[in-house]
LOGUMAR-963122 format. One line per 5 residues: number of its first residue (from 1); their letters; for each residue z, y, x of C-alpha. Coordinates in steps of 0.1 Angstrom, whole numbers, m for minus. Example, Ala and Ser with C-alpha at 12.3 -4.5 7.8 and 13.67 -1.06 7.14 Angstrom:
BEGIN
1	AS	78:m45:123  71:m11:137
This chain:
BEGIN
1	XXXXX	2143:m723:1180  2159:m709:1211  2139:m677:1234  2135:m701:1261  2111:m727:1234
6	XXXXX	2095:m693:1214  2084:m682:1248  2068:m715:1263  2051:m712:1225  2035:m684:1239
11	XXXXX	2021:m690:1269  1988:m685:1281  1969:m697:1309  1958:m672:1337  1941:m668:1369
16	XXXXX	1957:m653:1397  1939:m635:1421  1952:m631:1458  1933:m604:1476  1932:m608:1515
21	XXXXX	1910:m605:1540  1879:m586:1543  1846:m605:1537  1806:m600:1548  1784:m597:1515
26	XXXXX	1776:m629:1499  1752:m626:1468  1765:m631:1439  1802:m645:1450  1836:m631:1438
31	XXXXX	1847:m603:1456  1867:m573:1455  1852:m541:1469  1822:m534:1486  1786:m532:1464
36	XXXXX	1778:m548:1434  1757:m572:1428  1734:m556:1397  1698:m559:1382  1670:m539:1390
41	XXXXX	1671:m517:1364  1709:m511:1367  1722:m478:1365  1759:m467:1380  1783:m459:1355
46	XXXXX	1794:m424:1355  1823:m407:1336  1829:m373:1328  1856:m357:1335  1878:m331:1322
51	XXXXX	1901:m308:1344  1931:m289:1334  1913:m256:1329  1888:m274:1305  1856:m280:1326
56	XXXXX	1838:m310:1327  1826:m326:1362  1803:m363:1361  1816:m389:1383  1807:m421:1394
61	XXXXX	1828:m450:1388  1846:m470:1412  1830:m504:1418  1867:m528:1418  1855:m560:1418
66	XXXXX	1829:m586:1406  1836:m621:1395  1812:m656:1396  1816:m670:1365  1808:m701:1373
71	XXXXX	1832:m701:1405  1860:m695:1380  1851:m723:1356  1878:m749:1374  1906:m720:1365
76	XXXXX	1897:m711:1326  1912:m733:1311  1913:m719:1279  1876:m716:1280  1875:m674:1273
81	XXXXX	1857:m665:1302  1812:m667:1306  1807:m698:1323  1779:m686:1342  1766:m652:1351
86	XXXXX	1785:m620:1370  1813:m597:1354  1819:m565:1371  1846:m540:1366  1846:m503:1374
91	XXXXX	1869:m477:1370  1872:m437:1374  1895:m440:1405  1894:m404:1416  1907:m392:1377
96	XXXXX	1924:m427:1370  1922:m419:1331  1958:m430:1315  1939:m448:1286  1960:m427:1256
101	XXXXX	1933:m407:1247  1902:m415:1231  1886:m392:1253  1888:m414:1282  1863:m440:1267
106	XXXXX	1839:m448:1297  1868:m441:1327  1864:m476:1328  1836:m502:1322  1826:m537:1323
111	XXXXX	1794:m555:1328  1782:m593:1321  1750:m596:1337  1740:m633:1324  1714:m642:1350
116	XXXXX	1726:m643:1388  1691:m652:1399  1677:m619:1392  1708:m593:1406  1699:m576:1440
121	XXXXX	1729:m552:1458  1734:m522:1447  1725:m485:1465  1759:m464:1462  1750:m430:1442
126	XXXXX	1738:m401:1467  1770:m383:1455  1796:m407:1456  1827:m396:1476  1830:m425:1508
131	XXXXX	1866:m424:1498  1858:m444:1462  1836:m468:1480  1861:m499:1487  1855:m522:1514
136	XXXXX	1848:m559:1508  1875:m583:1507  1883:m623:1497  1897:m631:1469  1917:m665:1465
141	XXXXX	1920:m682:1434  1945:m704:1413  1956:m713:1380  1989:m705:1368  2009:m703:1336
146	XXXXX	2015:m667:1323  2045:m660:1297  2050:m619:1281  2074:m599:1292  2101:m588:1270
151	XXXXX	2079:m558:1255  2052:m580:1243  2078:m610:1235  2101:m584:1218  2071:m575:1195
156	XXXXX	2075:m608:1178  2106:m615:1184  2143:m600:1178  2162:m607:1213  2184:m593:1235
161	XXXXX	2167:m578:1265  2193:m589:1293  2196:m623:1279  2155:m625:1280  2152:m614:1317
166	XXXXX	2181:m638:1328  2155:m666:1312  2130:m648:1333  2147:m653:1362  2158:m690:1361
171	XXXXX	2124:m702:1350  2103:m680:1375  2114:m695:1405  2085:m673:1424  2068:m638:1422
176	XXXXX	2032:m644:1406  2008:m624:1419  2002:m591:1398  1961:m592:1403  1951:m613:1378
181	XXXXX	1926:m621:1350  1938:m634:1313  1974:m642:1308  2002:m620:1298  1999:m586:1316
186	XXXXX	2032:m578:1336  2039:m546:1320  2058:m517:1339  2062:m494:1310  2057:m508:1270
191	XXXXX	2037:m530:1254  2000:m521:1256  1982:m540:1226  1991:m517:1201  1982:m485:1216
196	XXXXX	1945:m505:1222  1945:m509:1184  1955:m472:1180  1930:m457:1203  1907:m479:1186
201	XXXXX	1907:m463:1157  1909:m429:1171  1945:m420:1177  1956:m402:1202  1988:m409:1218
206	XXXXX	1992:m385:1245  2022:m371:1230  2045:m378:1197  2029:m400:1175  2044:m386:1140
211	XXXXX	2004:m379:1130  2000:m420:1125  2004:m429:1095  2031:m452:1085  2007:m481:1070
216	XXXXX	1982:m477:1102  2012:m484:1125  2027:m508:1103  1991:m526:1107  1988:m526:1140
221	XXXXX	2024:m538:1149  2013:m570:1128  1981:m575:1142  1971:m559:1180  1996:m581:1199
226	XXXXX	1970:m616:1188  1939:m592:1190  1939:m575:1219  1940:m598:1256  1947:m586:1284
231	XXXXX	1913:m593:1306  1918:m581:1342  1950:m566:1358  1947:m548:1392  1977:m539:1411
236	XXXXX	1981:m514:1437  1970:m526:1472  1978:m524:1504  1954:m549:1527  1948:m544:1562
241	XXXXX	1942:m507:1570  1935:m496:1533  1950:m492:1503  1943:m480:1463  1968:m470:1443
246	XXXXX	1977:m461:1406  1999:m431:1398  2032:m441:1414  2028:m476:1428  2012:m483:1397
251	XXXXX	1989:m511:1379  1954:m507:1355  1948:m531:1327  1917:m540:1310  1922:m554:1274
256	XXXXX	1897:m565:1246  1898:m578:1212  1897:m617:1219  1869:m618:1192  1848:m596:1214
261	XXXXX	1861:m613:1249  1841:m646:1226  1815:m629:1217  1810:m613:1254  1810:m579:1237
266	XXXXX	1822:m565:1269  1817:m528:1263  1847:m531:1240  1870:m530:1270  1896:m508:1272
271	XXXXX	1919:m494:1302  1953:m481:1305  1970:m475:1337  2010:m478:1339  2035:m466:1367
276	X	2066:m464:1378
């Protein structure tokens, strides 16, 4: 079997997200930015954060975006996704944790809340910074085919790296766009999964990673890459008279364990960040 047949083997189906255009609240639709929509008894995610010298300040998360589960029914075609109810994604966007520490569990968090009928919009905290609170814009939607890049298809497979992008290039005939939910995440450094696995079981991999041991790695090289999903990708931005970005023109990822992602364990999520 050639690359170009292994890789079509892989692919996954995805659902690209085109952000454009800002947007007056709607309850309970899909949008990027602006205030959640959350229940009553909701309260605002906060991280804390570590600085250089050692001393811990409590943040509140940045609200990113919110989904309708039900508007995104049409798209999932792989049936992973809640098909009814609101998921919500915040992340620390002032400290923008890296994701190779343990540490930084809670820099980034998800929410399901199952029942739209009872969700109400949500009061920013009295400290929040104005510069974390994103304005509202529309989101389009569509379907599309998502095959790994070479990191994640090299994981699998032995291939030559010039010879996989040149596939790459003849069977991408146009840029995707690099906001997305499920799929294959399009990875600017290396492959992500097994450094989920890793942190998961409380490595961290901040620096060398000689204190793993060989059978732990071993382990997850074998296993992470058809655990671990990639959920929600969200690229830098630049729309209208704003922008957000990530280290140097940079991208976050949220992965979880597909058995979780099933299960809608969604405070199993984790996030890494990647730049240039």
């Amino acid at each position: 079997m050639g690359i170009k047949e292994k890789r079509e083997q892989m692919c996954r189906s995805s659902i690209s997200l085109k952000i454009s255009g800002k947007e007056e609240y709607k309850p309970g639709k899909t949008r990027f930015g602006g205030r959640p929509d959350v229940p009553f008894d909701f309260n605002w995610p906060v991280f804390e954060e570590k600085d250089c010298d050692g001393v811990v300040k409590i943040v509140p998360l940045t609200f990113l975006v919110q989904f309708n589960c039900e508007e995104l029914v049409p798209y999932d075609t792989e049936h992973l996704l809640p098909d009814h109810g609101l998921l919500s994604f915040f992340y620390d966007t002032e400290g923008q944790p890296w994701g190779f520490n343990p540490d930084d569990a809670g820099g980034a968090r998800v929410f399901w809340f199952e029942d739209s009928s009872v969700l109400r919009e949500a009061d920013y905290p009295a400290d929040m910074k104005e510069d974390i609170k994103l304005p509202a814009f529309h989101m389009e939607i569509e379907q599309k085919n998502s095959f790994p890049d070479w990191e994640d298809f090299s994981e699998i497979y032995s291939c030559d790296e010039e010879e996989f992008e040149l596939l790459q290039m003849e069977t991408e005939a146009e840029e995707q766009e690099k906001t997305k939910l499920l799929g294959w995440p399009d990875i600017i450094q290396d492959s992500m999964a097994v450094e989920c696995e890793l942190i998961a079981k409380g490595y961290y991999l901040g620096g060398s990673w000689e204190n793993i041991p060989k059978t732990v790695w071993q382990q997850a090289k074998a296993t992470a890459l058809d655990k671990w999903y990639l959920l929600f990708q969200l690229d830098t931005m630049e729309e209208s008279d704003f922008s957000m970005t990530f280290g140097d023109c940079g991208r976050i990822y949220f992965y979880i364990p597909r058995e979780d992602l099933l299960e809608r364990r969604f405070e199993h999520v984790w996030a890494i960040l990647q730049c240039e």
